[in-house]
N, C-alpha and C positions, 0 to 999 in steps of 0.2 A: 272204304278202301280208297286209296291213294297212286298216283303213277309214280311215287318214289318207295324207296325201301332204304334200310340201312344194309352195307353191303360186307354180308362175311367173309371176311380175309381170311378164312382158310379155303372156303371155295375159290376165291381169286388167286390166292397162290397156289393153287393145287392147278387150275385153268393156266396162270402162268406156266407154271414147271411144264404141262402137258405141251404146250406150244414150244418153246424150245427144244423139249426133249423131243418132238415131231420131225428135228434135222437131221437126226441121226438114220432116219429112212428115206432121205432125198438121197438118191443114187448120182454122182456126179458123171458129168459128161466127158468130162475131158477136153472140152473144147474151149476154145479163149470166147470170152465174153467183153463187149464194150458196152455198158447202160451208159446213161445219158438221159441224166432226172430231169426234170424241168421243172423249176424251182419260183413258176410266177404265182398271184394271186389267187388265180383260177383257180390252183390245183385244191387252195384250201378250201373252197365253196363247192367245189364240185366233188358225185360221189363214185364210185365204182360201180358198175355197170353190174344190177343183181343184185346191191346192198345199199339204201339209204344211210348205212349208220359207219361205213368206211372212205373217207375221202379221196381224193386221187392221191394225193399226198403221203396220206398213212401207205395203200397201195404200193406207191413208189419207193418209199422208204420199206416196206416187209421185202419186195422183192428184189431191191437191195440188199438186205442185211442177207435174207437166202440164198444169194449170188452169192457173197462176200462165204458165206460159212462153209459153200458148199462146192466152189470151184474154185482153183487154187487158180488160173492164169483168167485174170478178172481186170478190167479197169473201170471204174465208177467215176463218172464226171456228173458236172452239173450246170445247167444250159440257164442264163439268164438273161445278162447285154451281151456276153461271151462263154466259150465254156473254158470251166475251171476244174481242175481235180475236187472232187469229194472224197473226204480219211473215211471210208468204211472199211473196217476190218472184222474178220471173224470173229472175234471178241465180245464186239458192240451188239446190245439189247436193241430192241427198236425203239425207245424211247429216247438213249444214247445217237440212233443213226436219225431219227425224228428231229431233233437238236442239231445235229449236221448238217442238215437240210438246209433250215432253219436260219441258222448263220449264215448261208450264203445272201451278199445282197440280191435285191430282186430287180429285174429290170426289163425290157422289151424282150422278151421270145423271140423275133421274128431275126435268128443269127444268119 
């Protein structure tokens, strides 16, 4: 035996579908929301607190997209030399709001 496997895309798209389809049971708040990602190096070595295998990055970008699907009066920025608006919309997958991220340059944290 081996630590890799080939991986079944019908299980992966069935785990997909089930993570998206999970929005439809977040209960909105109703209350305005400002995130405010931080978009330096760090976030991509470092992991979520409970999970070696999720970055702070990825983190930042799910509960973005969350935000975004799931409360309507939302603004999402993104902290780097300055902060700048981030395009997350309800729409976007997280691989789509992961890529958003992404683009923004990186630059000193300390605004």
């Amino acid at each position: 035996g081996g630590l890799s496997w080939p991986v079944n895309k019908r299980i992966s798209e069935a785990l997909d579908d089930a993570f998206y389809l999970s929005f439809n049971f977040v209960e909105p708040t109703g209350k305005r929301y400002l995130l405010a990602l931080d978009v330096s190096g760090s976030m991509q070595w470092s992991s979520c607190t409970g999970s070696s295998v999720i970055t702070a990055a990825d983190g930042a970008a799910a509960m973005a997209m969350t935000t975004a699907r799931c409360e309507k009066n939302h603004t999402i920025l993104a902290f780097s030399h300055k902060l700048v608006p981030l395009d997350v919309n309800p729409s976007m997958n997280l691989d789509s709001v992961t890529k958003a991220v992404d683009r923004v340059p990186m630059g000193g944290t300390d605004c």
